[in-house]
C-alpha atoms as an extended CHARMM CRD file, in Angstrom:
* protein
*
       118  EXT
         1         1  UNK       CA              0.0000000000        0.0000000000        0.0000000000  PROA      1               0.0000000000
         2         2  UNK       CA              1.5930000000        3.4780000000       -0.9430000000  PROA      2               0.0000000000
         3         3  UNK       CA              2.2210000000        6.2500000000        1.5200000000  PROA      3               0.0000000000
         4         4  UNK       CA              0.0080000000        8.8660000000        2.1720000000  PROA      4               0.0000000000
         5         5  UNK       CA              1.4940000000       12.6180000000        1.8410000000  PROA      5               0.0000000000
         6         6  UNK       CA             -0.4630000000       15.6130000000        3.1560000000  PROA      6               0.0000000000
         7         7  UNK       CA              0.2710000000       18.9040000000        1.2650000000  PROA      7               0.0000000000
         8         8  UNK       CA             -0.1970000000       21.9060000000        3.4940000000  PROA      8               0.0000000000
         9         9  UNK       CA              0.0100000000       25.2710000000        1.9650000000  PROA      9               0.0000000000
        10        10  UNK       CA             -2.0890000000       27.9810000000        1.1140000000  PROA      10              0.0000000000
        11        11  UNK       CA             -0.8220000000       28.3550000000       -2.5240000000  PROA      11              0.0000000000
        12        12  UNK       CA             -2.5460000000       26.6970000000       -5.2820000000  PROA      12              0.0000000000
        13        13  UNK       CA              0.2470000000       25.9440000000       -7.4780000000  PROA      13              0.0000000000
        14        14  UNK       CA              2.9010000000       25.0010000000       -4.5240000000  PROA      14              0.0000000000
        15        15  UNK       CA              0.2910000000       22.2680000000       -3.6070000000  PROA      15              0.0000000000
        16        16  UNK       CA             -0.3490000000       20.8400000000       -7.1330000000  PROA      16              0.0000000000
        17        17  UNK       CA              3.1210000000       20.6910000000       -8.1830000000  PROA      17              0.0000000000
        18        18  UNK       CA              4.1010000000       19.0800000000       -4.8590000000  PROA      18              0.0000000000
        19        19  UNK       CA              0.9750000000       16.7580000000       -5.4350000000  PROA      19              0.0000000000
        20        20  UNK       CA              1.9870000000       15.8720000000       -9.0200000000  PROA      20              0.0000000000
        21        21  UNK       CA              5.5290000000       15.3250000000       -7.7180000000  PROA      21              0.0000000000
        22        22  UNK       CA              4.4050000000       12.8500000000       -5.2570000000  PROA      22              0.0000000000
        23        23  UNK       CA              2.0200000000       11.1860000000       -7.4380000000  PROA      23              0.0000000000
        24        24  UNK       CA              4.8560000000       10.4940000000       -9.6120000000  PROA      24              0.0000000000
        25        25  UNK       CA              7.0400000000        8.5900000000       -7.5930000000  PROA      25              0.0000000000
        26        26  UNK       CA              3.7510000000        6.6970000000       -6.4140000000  PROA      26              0.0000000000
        27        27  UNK       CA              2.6020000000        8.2900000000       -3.3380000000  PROA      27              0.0000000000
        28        28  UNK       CA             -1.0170000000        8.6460000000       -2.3760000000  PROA      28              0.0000000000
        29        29  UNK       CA             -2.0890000000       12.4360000000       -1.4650000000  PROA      29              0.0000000000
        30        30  UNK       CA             -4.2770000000       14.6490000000        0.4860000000  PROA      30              0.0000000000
        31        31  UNK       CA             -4.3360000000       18.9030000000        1.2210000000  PROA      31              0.0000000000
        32        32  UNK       CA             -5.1980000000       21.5720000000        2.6420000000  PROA      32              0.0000000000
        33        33  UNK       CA             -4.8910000000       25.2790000000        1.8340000000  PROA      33              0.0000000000
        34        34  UNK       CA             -4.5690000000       26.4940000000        5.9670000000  PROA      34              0.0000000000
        35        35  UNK       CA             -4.1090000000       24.9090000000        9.4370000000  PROA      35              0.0000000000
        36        36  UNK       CA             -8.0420000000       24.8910000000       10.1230000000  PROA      36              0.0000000000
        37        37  UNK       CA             -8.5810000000       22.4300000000        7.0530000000  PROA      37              0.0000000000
        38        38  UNK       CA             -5.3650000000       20.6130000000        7.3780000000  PROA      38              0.0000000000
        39        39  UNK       CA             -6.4350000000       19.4850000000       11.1070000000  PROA      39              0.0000000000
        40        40  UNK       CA             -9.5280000000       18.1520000000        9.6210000000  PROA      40              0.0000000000
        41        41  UNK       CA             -7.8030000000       16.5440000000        6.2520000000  PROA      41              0.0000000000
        42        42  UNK       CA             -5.3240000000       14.4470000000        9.1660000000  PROA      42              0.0000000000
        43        43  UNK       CA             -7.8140000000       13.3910000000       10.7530000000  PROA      43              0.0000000000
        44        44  UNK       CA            -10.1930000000       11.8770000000        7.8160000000  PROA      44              0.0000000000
        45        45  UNK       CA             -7.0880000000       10.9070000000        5.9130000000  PROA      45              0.0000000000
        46        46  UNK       CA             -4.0160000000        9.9030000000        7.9490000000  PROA      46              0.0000000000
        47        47  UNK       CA             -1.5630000000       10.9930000000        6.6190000000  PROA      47              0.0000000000
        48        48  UNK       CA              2.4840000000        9.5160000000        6.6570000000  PROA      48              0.0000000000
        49        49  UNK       CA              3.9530000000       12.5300000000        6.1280000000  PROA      49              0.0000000000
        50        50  UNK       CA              2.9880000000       16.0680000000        5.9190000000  PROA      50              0.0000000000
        51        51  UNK       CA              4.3840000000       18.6680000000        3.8990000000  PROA      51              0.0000000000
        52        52  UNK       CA              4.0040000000       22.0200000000        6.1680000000  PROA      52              0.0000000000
        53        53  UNK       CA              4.2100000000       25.8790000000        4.7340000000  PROA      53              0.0000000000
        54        54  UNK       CA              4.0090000000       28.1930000000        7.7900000000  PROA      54              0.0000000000
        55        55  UNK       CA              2.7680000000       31.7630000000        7.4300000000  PROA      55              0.0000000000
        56        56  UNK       CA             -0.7610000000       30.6590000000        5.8240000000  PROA      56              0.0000000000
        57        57  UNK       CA             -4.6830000000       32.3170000000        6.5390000000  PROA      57              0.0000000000
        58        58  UNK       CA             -6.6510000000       31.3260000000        9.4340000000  PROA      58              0.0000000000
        59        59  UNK       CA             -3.8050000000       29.4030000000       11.0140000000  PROA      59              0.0000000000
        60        60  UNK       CA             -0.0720000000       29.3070000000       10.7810000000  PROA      60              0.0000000000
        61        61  UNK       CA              1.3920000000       26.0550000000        9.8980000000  PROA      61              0.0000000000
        62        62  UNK       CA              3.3990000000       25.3610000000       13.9210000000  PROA      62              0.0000000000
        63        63  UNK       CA             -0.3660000000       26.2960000000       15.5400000000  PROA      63              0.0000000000
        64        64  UNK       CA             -1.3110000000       23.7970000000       12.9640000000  PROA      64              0.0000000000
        65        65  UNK       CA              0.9950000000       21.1950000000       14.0220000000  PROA      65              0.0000000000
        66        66  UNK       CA              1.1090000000       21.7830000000       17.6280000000  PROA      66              0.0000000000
        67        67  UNK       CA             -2.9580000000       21.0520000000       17.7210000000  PROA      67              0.0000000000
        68        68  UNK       CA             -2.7230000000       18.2560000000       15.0520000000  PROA      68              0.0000000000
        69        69  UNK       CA              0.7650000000       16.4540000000       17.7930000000  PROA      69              0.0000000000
        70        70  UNK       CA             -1.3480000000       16.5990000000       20.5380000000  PROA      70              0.0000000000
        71        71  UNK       CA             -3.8440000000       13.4340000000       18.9410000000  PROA      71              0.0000000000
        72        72  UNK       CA             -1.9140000000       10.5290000000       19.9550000000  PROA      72              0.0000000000
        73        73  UNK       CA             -2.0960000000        9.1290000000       16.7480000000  PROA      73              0.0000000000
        74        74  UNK       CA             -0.1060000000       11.6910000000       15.3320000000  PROA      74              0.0000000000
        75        75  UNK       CA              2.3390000000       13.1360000000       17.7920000000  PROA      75              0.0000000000
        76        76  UNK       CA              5.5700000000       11.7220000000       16.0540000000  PROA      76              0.0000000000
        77        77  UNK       CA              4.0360000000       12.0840000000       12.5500000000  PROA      77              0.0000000000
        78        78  UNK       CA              6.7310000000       13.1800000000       10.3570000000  PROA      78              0.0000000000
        79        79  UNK       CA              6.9070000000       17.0510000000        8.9310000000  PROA      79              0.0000000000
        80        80  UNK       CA              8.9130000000       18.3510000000        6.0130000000  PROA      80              0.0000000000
        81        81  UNK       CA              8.6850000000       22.3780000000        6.5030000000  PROA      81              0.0000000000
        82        82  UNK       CA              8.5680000000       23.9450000000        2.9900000000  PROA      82              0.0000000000
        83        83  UNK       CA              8.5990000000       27.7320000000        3.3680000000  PROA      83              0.0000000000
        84        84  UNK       CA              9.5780000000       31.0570000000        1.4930000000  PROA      84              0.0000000000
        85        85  UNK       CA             10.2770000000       32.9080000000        4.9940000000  PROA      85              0.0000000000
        86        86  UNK       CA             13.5570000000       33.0790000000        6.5930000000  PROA      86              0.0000000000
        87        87  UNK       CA             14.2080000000       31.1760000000       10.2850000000  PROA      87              0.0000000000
        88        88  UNK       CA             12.0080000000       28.4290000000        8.9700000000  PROA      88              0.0000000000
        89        89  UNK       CA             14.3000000000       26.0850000000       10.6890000000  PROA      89              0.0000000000
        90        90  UNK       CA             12.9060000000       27.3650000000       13.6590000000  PROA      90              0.0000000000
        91        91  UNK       CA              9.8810000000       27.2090000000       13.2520000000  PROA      91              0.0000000000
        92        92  UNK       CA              8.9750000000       23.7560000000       14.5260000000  PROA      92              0.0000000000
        93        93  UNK       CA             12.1510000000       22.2290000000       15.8290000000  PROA      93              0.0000000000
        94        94  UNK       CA             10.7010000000       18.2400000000       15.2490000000  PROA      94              0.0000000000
        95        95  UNK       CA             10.7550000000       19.0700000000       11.5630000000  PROA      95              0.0000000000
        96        96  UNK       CA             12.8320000000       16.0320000000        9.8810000000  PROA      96              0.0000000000
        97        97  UNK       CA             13.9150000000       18.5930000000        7.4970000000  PROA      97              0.0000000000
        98        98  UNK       CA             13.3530000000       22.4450000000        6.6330000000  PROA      98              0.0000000000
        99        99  UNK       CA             13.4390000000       23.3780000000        2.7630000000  PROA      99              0.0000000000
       100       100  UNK       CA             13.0370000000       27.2240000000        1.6110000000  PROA      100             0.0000000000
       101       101  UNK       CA             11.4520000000       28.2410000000       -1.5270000000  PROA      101             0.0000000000
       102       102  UNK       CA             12.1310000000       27.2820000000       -4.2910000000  PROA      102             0.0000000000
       103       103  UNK       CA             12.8130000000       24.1770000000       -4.1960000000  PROA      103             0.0000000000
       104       104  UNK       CA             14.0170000000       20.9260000000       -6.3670000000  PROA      104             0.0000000000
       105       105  UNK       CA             11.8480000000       19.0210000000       -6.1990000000  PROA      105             0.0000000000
       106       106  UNK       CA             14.4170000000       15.6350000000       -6.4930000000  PROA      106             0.0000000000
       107       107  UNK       CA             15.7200000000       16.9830000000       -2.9400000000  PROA      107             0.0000000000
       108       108  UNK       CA             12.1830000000       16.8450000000       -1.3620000000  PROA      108             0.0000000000
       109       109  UNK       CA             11.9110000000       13.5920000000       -2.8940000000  PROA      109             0.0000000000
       110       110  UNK       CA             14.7920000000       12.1540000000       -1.3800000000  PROA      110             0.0000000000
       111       111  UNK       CA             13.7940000000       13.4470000000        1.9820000000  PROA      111             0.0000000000
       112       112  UNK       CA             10.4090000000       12.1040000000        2.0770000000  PROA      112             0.0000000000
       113       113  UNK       CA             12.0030000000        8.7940000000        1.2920000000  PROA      113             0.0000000000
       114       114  UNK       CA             14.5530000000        9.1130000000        4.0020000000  PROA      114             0.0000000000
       115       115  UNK       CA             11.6800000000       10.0780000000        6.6180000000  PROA      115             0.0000000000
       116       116  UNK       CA              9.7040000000        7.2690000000        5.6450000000  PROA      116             0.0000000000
       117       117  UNK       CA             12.0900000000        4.7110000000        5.8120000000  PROA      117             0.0000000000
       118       118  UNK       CA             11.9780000000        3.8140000000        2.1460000000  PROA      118             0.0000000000
Protein backbone atom coordinates (compact mmCIF):
# COMPACT_ATOMS: atom_id res chain seq x y z
CA UNK A 1 0.00 0.00 0.00
CA UNK A 2 1.59 3.48 -0.94
CA UNK A 3 2.22 6.25 1.52
CA UNK A 4 0.01 8.87 2.17
CA UNK A 5 1.49 12.62 1.84
CA UNK A 6 -0.46 15.61 3.16
CA UNK A 7 0.27 18.90 1.27
CA UNK A 8 -0.20 21.91 3.49
CA UNK A 9 0.01 25.27 1.97
CA UNK A 10 -2.09 27.98 1.11
CA UNK A 11 -0.82 28.36 -2.52
CA UNK A 12 -2.55 26.70 -5.28
CA UNK A 13 0.25 25.94 -7.48
CA UNK A 14 2.90 25.00 -4.52
CA UNK A 15 0.29 22.27 -3.61
CA UNK A 16 -0.35 20.84 -7.13
CA UNK A 17 3.12 20.69 -8.18
CA UNK A 18 4.10 19.08 -4.86
CA UNK A 19 0.98 16.76 -5.44
CA UNK A 20 1.99 15.87 -9.02
CA UNK A 21 5.53 15.32 -7.72
CA UNK A 22 4.40 12.85 -5.26
CA UNK A 23 2.02 11.19 -7.44
CA UNK A 24 4.86 10.49 -9.61
CA UNK A 25 7.04 8.59 -7.59
CA UNK A 26 3.75 6.70 -6.41
CA UNK A 27 2.60 8.29 -3.34
CA UNK A 28 -1.02 8.65 -2.38
CA UNK A 29 -2.09 12.44 -1.47
CA UNK A 30 -4.28 14.65 0.49
CA UNK A 31 -4.34 18.90 1.22
CA UNK A 32 -5.20 21.57 2.64
CA UNK A 33 -4.89 25.28 1.83
CA UNK A 34 -4.57 26.49 5.97
CA UNK A 35 -4.11 24.91 9.44
CA UNK A 36 -8.04 24.89 10.12
CA UNK A 37 -8.58 22.43 7.05
CA UNK A 38 -5.37 20.61 7.38
CA UNK A 39 -6.43 19.49 11.11
CA UNK A 40 -9.53 18.15 9.62
CA UNK A 41 -7.80 16.54 6.25
CA UNK A 42 -5.32 14.45 9.17
CA UNK A 43 -7.81 13.39 10.75
CA UNK A 44 -10.19 11.88 7.82
CA UNK A 45 -7.09 10.91 5.91
CA UNK A 46 -4.02 9.90 7.95
CA UNK A 47 -1.56 10.99 6.62
CA UNK A 48 2.48 9.52 6.66
CA UNK A 49 3.95 12.53 6.13
CA UNK A 50 2.99 16.07 5.92
CA UNK A 51 4.38 18.67 3.90
CA UNK A 52 4.00 22.02 6.17
CA UNK A 53 4.21 25.88 4.73
CA UNK A 54 4.01 28.19 7.79
CA UNK A 55 2.77 31.76 7.43
CA UNK A 56 -0.76 30.66 5.82
CA UNK A 57 -4.68 32.32 6.54
CA UNK A 58 -6.65 31.33 9.43
CA UNK A 59 -3.80 29.40 11.01
CA UNK A 60 -0.07 29.31 10.78
CA UNK A 61 1.39 26.06 9.90
CA UNK A 62 3.40 25.36 13.92
CA UNK A 63 -0.37 26.30 15.54
CA UNK A 64 -1.31 23.80 12.96
CA UNK A 65 0.99 21.20 14.02
CA UNK A 66 1.11 21.78 17.63
CA UNK A 67 -2.96 21.05 17.72
CA UNK A 68 -2.72 18.26 15.05
CA UNK A 69 0.76 16.45 17.79
CA UNK A 70 -1.35 16.60 20.54
CA UNK A 71 -3.84 13.43 18.94
CA UNK A 72 -1.91 10.53 19.95
CA UNK A 73 -2.10 9.13 16.75
CA UNK A 74 -0.11 11.69 15.33
CA UNK A 75 2.34 13.14 17.79
CA UNK A 76 5.57 11.72 16.05
CA UNK A 77 4.04 12.08 12.55
CA UNK A 78 6.73 13.18 10.36
CA UNK A 79 6.91 17.05 8.93
CA UNK A 80 8.91 18.35 6.01
CA UNK A 81 8.68 22.38 6.50
CA UNK A 82 8.57 23.94 2.99
CA UNK A 83 8.60 27.73 3.37
CA UNK A 84 9.58 31.06 1.49
CA UNK A 85 10.28 32.91 4.99
CA UNK A 86 13.56 33.08 6.59
CA UNK A 87 14.21 31.18 10.29
CA UNK A 88 12.01 28.43 8.97
CA UNK A 89 14.30 26.09 10.69
CA UNK A 90 12.91 27.36 13.66
CA UNK A 91 9.88 27.21 13.25
CA UNK A 92 8.98 23.76 14.53
CA UNK A 93 12.15 22.23 15.83
CA UNK A 94 10.70 18.24 15.25
CA UNK A 95 10.76 19.07 11.56
CA UNK A 96 12.83 16.03 9.88
CA UNK A 97 13.92 18.59 7.50
CA UNK A 98 13.35 22.45 6.63
CA UNK A 99 13.44 23.38 2.76
CA UNK A 100 13.04 27.22 1.61
CA UNK A 101 11.45 28.24 -1.53
CA UNK A 102 12.13 27.28 -4.29
CA UNK A 103 12.81 24.18 -4.20
CA UNK A 104 14.02 20.93 -6.37
CA UNK A 105 11.85 19.02 -6.20
CA UNK A 106 14.42 15.63 -6.49
CA UNK A 107 15.72 16.98 -2.94
CA UNK A 108 12.18 16.84 -1.36
CA UNK A 109 11.91 13.59 -2.89
CA UNK A 110 14.79 12.15 -1.38
CA UNK A 111 13.79 13.45 1.98
CA UNK A 112 10.41 12.10 2.08
CA UNK A 113 12.00 8.79 1.29
CA UNK A 114 14.55 9.11 4.00
CA UNK A 115 11.68 10.08 6.62
CA UNK A 116 9.70 7.27 5.64
CA UNK A 117 12.09 4.71 5.81
CA UNK A 118 11.98 3.81 2.15
Amino acid sequence: MPKKIMVVDDDPDIVDYLVNVFEDHNYETCRASDGVSAFDVALTEKPDLITLDIEMPHEWGPRFYRRLTNEDEFKDIPVIVISGLSGIHLAIRRAVATIKKPFDPTDVIQIVREALGE
